[in-house]
N, C-alpha and C positions, 0 to 999 in steps of 0.2 A: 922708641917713644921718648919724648923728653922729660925731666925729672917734675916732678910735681910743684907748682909756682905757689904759691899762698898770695892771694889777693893782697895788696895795701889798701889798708883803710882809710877811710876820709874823716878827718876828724870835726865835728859839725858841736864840739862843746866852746858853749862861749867862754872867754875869757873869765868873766866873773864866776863862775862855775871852779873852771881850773883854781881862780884862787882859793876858793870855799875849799875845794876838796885837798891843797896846798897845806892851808893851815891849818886844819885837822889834823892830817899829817903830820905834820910840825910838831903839833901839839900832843899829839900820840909818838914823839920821838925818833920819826923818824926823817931821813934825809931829804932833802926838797931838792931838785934840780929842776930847773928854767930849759928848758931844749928848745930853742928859736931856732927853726928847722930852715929860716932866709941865711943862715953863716952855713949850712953843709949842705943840703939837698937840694930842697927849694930854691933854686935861684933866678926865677922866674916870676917874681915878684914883682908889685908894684908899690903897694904898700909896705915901704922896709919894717916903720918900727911898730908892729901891733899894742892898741890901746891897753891893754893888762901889763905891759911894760913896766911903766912906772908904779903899779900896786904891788908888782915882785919885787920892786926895789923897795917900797916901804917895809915889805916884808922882813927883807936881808935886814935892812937899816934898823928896824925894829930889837931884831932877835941882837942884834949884835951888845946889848943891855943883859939877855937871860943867859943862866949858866943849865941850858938846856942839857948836860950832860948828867948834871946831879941831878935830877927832876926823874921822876915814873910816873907816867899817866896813871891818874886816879879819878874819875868824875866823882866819887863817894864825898870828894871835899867840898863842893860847890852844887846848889840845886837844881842847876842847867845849866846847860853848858861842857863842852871839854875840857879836861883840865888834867895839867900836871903839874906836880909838887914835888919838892927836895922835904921829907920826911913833914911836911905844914908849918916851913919856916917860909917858902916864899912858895909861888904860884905861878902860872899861866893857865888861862881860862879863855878859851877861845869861845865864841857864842856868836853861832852863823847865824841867827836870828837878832839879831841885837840888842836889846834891851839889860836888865838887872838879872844878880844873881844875889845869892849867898854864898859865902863861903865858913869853910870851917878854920877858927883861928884856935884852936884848944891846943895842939899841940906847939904855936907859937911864942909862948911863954909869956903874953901881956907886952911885947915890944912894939913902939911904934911902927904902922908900916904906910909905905907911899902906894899909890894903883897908880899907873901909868894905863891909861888908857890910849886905844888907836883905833881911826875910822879905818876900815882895811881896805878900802876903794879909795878914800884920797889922800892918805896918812894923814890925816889934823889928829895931834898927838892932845892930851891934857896930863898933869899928874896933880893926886889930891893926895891930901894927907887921910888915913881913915880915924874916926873917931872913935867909933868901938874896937872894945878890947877885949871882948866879955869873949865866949865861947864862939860866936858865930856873929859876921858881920854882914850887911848889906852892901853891897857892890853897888853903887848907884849910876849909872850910865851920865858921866857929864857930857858926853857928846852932842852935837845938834841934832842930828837924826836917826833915835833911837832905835829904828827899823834896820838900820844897814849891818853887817856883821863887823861885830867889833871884836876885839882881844883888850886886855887887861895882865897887866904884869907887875903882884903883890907881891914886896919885897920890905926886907927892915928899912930904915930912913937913914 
């Protein structure tokens, strides 16, 4: 009798999916790898470069700014949203829904900080300076469409 096969499965998650569940990830600390399955398996493709493509590269392009290593997921900091923080001196706040948060700035000591915002579908980047210094500030979504999932990466100026 021959050994037992395990089916391969069909993977039927769109791209925009993958990225959502990507930067979670990320932003819960953990390693993101891209497996474009038309360089080893797949080679029977017709469409080489699939559309989510280039949002993985915003992605890379983005993080290469945060020092994702001194950061531990915390959502406590922020009112929605994912988020990690290096002790509430700076942030990342992912928010798959798009819109505004809060975050907590109390343990940031009243220093100015910048938000870098990014649309994570078509990377249009913005950076604001934040105004509030008080305990807890408003994240304000400058993006054009508030709906898409955005990330934000609060840091000193």
């Amino acid at each position: 009798e021959p050994p037992h096969v395990a089916p391969i499965p069909k993977m039927t998650v769109s791209g925009e999916t993958m990225l959502d569940w990507t930067w979670a990830l990320v932003v819960g600390g953990a390693y993101a790898n891209y497996y474009y399955c038309n360089t080893s398996w797949d080679l029977c493709r017709f469409d080489l470069t699939p559309k989510s493509w280039a949002s993985f590269g915003h992605l890379r392009a983005f993080m290469d700014d945060v020092d994702l290593q001194a950061m531990v997921p915390d959502n406590d900091y922020v009112s929605r949203g994912l988020c990690s923080s290096d002790d509430g001196k700076s942030f990342l706040v992912y928010l798959p829904d798009g819109g505004n948060t809060r975050v907590d700035l109390s343990l940031s000591g009243g220093i100015a900080l910048k938000a870098t915002w990014m649309n994570t579908r078509s990377g249009e980047r913005l950076d604001v300076i934040l105004e509030e210094k008080g305990f807890s500030a408003k994240l304000v979504n400058p993006l054009a469409d508030l709906e898409i999932p955005s990330v934000v990466h609060v840091r000193p100026v």
